[in-house]
C-alpha positions in Angstrom: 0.0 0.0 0.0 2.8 2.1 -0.2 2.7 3.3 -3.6 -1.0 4.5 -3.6 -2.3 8.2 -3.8 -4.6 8.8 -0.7 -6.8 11.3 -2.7 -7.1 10.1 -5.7 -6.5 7.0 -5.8 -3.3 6.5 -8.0 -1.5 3.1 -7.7 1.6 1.3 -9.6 0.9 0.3 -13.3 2.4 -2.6 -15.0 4.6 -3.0 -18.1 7.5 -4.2 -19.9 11.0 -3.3 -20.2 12.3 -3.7 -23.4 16.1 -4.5 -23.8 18.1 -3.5 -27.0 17.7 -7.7 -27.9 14.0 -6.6 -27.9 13.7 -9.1 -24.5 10.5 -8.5 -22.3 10.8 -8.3 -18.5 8.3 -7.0 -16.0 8.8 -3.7 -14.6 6.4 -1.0 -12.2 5.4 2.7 -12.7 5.3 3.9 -9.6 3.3 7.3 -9.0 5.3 10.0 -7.7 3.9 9.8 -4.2 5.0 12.6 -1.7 4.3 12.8 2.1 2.9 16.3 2.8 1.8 17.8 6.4 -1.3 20.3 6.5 -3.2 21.8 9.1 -7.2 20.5 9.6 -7.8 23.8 11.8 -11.7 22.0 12.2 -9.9 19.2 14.2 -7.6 21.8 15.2 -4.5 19.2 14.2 -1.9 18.6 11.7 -2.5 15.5 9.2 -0.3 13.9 7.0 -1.1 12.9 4.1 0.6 10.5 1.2 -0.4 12.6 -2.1 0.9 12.3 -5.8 2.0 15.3 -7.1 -0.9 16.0 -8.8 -2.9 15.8 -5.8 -0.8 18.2 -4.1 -1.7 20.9 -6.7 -5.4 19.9 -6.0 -5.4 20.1 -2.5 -3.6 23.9 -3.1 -6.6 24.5 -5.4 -9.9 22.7 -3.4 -8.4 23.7 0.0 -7.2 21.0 2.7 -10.9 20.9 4.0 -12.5 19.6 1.2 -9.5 17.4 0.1 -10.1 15.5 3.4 -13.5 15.3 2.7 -12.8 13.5 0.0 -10.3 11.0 1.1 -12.8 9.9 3.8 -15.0 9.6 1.3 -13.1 7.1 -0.3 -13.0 5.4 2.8 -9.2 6.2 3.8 -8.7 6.9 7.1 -7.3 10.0 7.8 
């Protein structure tokens, strides 16, 4: 569960890498997943969350509020 995105959801895809022989191994695509710490003033705490970097730009744009709003409405504990 490391590698997931507590706000929207973004987790590993899967592919192949492709050597110069044209041989086929498995390989991950990890999201860019950064720990960031924001302050809930309605619980009147700090809360950290695991965001991609996507999701950080959307929490600056929707406000913390409503970004934790919807992680618990995904069902993430917060």
């Amino acid at each position: 569960m490391s590698a997931h995105c507590m706000l929207t959801g973004a987790q590993p895809g899967f592919g192949n890498r492709i050597s110069h022989s044209h041989r086929r191994t498995s390989r991950r695509f990890d999201p860019n997943i950064q720990t960031r710490r924001y302050w809930l003033p309605s619980e009147n705490r700090h809360v950290r969350l695991r965001l991609t970097t996507r999701a950080v730009r959307a929490v600056d744009a929707i406000g913390v509020e409503a970004a934790v709003a919807r992680i618990r409405a995904r069902g993430v504990r917060v």
